[in-house]
C-alpha positions in Angstrom: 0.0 0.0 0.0 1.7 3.4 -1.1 1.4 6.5 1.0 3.3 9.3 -1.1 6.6 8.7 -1.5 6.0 5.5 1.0 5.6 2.2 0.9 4.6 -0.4 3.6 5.4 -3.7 3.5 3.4 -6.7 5.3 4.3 -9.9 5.9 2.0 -12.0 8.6 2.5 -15.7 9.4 5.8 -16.2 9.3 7.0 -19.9 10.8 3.4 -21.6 10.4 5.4 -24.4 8.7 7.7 -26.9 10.9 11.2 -26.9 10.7 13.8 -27.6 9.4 12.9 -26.8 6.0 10.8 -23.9 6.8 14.3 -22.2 7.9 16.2 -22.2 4.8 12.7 -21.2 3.1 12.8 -18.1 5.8 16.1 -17.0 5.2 15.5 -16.9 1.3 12.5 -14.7 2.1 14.4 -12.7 4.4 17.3 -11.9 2.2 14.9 -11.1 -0.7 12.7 -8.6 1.3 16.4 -7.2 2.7 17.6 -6.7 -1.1 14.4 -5.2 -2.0 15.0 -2.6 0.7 18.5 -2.1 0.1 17.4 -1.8 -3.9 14.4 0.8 -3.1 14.6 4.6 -3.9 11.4 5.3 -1.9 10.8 5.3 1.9 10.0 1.0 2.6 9.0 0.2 5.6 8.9 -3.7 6.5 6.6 -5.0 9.2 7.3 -9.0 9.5 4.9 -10.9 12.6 6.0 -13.6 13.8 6.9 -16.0 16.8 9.1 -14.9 19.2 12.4 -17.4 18.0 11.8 -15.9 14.8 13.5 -12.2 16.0 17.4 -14.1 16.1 17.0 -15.3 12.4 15.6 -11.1 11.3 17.9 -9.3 13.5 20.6 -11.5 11.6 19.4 -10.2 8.1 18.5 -6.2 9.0 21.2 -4.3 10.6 18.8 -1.7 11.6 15.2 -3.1 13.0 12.3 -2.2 15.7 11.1 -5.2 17.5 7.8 -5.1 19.7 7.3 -8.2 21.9 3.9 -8.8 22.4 4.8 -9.0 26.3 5.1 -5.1 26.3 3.0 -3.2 28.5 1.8 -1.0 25.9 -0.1 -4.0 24.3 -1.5 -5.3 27.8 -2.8 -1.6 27.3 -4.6 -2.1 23.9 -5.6 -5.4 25.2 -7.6 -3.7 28.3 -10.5 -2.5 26.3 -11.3 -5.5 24.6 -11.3 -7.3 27.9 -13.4 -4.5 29.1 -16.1 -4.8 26.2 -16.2 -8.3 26.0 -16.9 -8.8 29.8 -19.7 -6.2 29.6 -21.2 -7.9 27.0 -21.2 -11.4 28.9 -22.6 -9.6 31.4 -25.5 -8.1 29.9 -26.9 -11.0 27.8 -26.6 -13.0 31.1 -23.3 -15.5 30.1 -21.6 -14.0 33.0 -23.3 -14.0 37.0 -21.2 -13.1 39.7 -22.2 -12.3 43.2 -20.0 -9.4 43.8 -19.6 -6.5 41.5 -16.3 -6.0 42.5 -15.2 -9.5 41.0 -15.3 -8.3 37.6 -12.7 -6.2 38.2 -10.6 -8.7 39.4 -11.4 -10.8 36.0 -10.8 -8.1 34.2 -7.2 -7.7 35.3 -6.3 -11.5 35.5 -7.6 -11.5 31.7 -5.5 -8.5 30.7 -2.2 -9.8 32.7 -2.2 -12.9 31.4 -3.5 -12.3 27.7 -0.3 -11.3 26.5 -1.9 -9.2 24.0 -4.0 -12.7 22.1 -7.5 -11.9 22.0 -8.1 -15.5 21.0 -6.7 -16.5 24.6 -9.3 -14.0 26.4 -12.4 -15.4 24.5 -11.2 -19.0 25.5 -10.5 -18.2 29.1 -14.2 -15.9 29.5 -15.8 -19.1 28.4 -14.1 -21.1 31.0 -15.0 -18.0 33.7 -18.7 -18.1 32.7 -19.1 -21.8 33.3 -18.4 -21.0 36.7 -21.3 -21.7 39.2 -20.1 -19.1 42.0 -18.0 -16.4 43.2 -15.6 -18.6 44.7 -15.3 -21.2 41.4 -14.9 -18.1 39.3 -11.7 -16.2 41.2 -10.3 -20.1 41.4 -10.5 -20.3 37.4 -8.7 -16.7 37.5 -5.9 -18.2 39.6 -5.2 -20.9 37.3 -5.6 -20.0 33.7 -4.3 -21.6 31.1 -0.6 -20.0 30.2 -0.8 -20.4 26.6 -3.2 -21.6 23.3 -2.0 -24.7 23.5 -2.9 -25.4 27.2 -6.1 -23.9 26.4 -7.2 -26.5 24.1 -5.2 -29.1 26.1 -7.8 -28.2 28.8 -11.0 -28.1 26.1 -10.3 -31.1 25.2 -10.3 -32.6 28.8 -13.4 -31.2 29.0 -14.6 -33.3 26.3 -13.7 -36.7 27.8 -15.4 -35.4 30.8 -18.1 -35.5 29.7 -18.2 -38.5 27.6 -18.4 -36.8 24.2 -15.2 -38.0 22.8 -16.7 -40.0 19.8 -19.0 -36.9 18.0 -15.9 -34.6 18.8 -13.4 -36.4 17.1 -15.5 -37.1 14.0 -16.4 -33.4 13.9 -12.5 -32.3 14.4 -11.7 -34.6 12.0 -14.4 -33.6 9.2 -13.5 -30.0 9.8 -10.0 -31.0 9.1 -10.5 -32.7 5.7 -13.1 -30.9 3.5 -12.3 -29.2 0.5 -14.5 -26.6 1.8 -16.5 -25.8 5.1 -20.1 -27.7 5.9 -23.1 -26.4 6.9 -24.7 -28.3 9.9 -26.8 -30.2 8.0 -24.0 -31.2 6.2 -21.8 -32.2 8.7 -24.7 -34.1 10.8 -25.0 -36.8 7.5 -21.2 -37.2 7.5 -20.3 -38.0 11.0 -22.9 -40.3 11.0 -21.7 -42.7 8.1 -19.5 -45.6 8.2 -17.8 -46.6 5.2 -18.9 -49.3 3.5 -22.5 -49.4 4.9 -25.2 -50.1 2.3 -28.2 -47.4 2.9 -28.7 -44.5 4.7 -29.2 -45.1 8.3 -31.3 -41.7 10.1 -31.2 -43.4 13.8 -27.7 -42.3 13.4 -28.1 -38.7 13.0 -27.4 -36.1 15.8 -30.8 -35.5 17.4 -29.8 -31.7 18.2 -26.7 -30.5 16.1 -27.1 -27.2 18.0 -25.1 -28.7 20.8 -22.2 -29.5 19.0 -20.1 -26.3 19.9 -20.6 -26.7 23.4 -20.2 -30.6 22.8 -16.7 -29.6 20.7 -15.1 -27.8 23.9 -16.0 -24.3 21.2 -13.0 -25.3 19.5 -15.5 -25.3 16.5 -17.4 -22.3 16.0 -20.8 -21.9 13.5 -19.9 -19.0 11.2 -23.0 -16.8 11.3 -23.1 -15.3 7.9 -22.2 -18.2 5.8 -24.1 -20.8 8.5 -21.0 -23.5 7.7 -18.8 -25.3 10.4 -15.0 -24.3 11.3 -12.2 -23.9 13.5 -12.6 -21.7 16.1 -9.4 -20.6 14.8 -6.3 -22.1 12.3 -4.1 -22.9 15.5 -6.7 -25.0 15.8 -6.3 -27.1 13.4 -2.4 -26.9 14.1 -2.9 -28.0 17.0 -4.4 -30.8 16.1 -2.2 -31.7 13.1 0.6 -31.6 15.9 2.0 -34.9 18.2 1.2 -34.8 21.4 2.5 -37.3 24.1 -0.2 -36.1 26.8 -4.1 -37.7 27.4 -5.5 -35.7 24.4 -3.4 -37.6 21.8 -6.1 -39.3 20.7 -7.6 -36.4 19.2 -4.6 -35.6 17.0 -4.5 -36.9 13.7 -2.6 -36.2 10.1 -4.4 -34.6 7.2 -3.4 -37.7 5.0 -5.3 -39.8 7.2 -8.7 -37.7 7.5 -8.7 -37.3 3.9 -8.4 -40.8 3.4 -11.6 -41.3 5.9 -13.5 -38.5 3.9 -12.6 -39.7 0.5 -14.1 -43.5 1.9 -17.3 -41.7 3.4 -17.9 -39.9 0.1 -17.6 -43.2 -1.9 -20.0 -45.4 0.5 -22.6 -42.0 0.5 -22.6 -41.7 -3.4 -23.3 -45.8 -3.3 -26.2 -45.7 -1.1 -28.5 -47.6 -2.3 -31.2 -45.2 -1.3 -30.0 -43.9 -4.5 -30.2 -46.5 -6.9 -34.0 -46.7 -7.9 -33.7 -43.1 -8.4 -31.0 -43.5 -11.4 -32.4 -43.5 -15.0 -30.6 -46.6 -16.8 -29.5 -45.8 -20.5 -29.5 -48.3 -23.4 -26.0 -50.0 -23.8 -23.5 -52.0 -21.8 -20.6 -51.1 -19.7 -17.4 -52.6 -20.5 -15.7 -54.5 -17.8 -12.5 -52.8 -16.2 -10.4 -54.1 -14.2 -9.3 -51.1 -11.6 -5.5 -51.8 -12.7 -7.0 -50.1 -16.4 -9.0 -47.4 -14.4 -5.7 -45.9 -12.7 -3.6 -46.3 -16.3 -6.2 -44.5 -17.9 -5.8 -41.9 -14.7 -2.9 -41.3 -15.4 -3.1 -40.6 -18.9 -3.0 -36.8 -20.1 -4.8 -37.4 -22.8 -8.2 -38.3 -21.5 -9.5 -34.4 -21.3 -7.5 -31.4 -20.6 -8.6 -31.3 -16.8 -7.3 -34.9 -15.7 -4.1 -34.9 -13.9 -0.8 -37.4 -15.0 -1.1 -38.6 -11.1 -3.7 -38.7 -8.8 -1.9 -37.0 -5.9 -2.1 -33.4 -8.3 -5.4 -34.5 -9.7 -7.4 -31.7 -7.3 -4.6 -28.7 -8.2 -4.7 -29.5 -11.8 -8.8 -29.6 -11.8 -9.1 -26.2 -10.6 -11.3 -27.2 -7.9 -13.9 -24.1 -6.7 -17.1 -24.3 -4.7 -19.8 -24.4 -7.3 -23.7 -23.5 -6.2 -26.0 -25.8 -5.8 -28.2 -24.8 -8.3 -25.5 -25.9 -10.7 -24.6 -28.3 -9.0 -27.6 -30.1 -9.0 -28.3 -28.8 -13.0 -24.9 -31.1 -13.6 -26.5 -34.0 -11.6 -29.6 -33.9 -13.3 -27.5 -34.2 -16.6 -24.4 -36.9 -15.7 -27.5 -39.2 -13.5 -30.2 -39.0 -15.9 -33.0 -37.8 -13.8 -35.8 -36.9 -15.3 -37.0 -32.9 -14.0 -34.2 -30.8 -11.8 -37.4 -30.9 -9.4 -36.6 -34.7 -8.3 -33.2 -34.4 -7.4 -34.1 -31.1 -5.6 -36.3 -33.1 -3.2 -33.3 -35.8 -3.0 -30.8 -33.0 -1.8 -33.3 -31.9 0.7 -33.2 -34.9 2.1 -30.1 -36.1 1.8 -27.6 -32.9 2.5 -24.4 -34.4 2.4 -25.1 -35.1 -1.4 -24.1 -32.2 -3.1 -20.4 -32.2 -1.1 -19.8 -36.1 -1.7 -20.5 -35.1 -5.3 -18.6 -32.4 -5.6 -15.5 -34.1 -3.5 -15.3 -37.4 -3.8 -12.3 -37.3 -6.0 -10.1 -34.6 -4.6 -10.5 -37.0 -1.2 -10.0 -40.1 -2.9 -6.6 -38.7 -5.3 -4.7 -41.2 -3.0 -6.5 -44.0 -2.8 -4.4 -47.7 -3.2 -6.6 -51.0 -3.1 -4.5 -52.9 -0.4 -5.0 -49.7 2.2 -8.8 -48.8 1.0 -11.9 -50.8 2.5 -14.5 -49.1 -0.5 -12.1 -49.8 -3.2 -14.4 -51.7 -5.0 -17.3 -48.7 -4.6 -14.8 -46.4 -5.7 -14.4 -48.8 -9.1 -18.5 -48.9 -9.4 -18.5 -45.0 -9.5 -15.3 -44.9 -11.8 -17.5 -47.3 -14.0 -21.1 -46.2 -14.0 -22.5 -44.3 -16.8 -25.1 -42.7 -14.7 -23.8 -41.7 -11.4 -24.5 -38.9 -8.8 -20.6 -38.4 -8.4 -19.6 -35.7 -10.4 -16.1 -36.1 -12.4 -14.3 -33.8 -15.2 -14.8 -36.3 -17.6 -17.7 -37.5 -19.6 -18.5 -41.4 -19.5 -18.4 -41.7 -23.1 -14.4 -40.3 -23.0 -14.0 -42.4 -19.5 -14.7 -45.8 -21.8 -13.0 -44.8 -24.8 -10.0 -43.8 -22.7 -9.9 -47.1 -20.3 -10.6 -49.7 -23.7 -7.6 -48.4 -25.0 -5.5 -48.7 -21.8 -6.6 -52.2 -21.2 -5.1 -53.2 -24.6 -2.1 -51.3 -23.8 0.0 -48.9 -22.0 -1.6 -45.2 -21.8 -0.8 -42.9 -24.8 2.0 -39.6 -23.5 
């Protein structure tokens, strides 16, 4: 952004990524931002956040630099209002009783000592205070906050077990991990409650009352009130979660690979539900028989249609994957699984939710798939195979069979 003769530089995030290759990528980036400097004939001014550790490596690269820890007392300043507001507020809409007015002043400054200047730690902590049933609870909580984010959600999550909600949480953690793109409630209720492999749809699964899942979640999820879809309460979150741990909540941690491998074998059963099936027009013809070893050579071939990757594993980047509406969505549906009025499958997507992600997903989660390691490899073959399918692909079936006969009498064309 230029100001006159000035220009300011931003750079946020720095050191999200683990070592060690993240500090020869940092040291590139430092010593190109310091030659842009150097190189400039206007008035630059560089602001780089980061973690503390991070200061050694940019003290090393500027000469001449400003540093502001965010244990300064001038942020435990700008902090103090925020504290302020946000403790009125619980107060007013009735989150926060105390039996002493006096005690909010002592929350108040615990909040502000020990925020450090991370807003994010003071929302977690307030939520902690206000589930407090008396004065006495409340200035014990104050004594013993939690030091850091990490021992926040260390202590969220022990929540959780406490109260025997250990199996929705991880599912929900998990899902919120892997999509492609964030789920409305609705959504996220069909997911957590299929298994892969299962044959139909089974409702005495469902949540009864989704609107519990925050609280259920430790708020470690929030619900996004404009968009009305599912997240993180924020992306340290998720890196917390994509971290090892060696305490009690290690069985909440996980690696992306993983959950994307459960979503991709969700997807697959859900698309094969054979609540489905008598809703599929049949067209004239017959399928030719492919063994799966032809459907990954053909894959793998460029030369099927200009939007299939050479490997599976870049198959989603290649694609150009965006979020499309459902109104298209479904309009694409109606054509690739021959139903007969766009009215039908409406009614379908009403009442099964989960349909239009599975379509749209299925095989960005399933790029990695291997038959030894994959319990719906064979559903994963039927939808590769089908003419008239509800999972959506970049290809139409007519090039799909022209593109696998020739790879089963061969290797792939380059």
């Amino acid at each position: 952004m230029s100001f006159g003769a000035q220009w300011k530089l931003e750079l946020g995030g720095m050191a999200l990524r683990s070592p060690p290759k993240s500090t020869a990528e940092r040291d590139i980036l430092l010593r190109i931002l310091h030659g842009v400097a150097d190189s400039s004939r206007t008035s630059l001014k560089i602001f780089i956040a980061s973690r503390p550790d991070i200061g050694q490596e940019i003290k090393r690269t500027f000469k001449f630099y400003h540093r502001r820890s965010m244990n300064s007392s001038g942020l435990h300043i700008d902090i103090a209002p925020y504290v302020k507001d946000i403790l009125i507020e619980k107060k007013e809409n009735g989150d926060l009783k105390v039996g002493r007015p006096a005690l909010i002043d002592e929350i108040h400054d615990a909040l502000v000592k020990g925020a450090q200047g991370m807003s994010l730690w003071v929302a977690f902590q307030i939520q902690d205070i206000c589930a407090q049933v008396c004065d006495d609870d409340i200035r014990k909580a104050i004594k013993n906050l939690a030091k850091d984010l990490p021992e926040t959600y260390e202590r969220s999550l022990n929540r959780i077990v406490n109260a025997g909600k250990v199996n929705v949480a991880q599912k929900v953690f998990r899902w919120v991990a892997a999509v492609q793109r964030p789920l409305s409630l609705e959504e996220l209720r069909e997911a957590i409650a299929v298994e892969p492999c299962q044959p139909f749809s089974k409702p005495e699964r469902l949540v009864n009352d989704m609107n519990r899942l925050i609280s259920w979640c430790g708020n470690l999820i929030i619900l996004d009130e404009e968009e009305q879809v599912v997240q993180f309460a924020h992306h340290t979150v998720q890196q917390f979660f994509l971290s090892s741990s060696s305490t009690a909540s290690n069985i909440f941690h996980f690696q992306f690979s993983e959950v994307n491998h459960e979503a991709g074998e969700v997807c697959v059963t859900y698309l094969n539900f054979n609540d489905f099936k008598k809703q599929l027009v049949r067209f004239p013809g017959t399928r030719p028989s492919l063994e799966p070893k032809a459907i990954l050579k053909a894959s793998l071939s460029a030369g099927l249609n200009k939007n299939i990757s050479r490997s599976w594993s870049r198959l989603g980047r290649l694609w150009g994957y965006k979020t499309i509406g459902n109104h298209n969505l479904l309009r694409q549906l109606q054509d690739g699984a021959g139903f007969k009025d766009l009215g039908s499958l409406r009614k379908l997507q009403t009442h099964y939710p989960f349909l239009a992600y599975a379509s749209e997903c299925w095989l960005l989660h399933t790029a990695d798939f291997v038959k030894e390691s994959t319990r719906t490899w064979r559903l994963w073959s039927n939808l590769l195979n089908a003419e008239n399918t509800l999972a959506r692909t970049p290809w139409t079936f007519i090039e799909w069979t022209k593109r696998t006969r020739s790879t089963s009498n061969g290797p792939p064309h380059t």
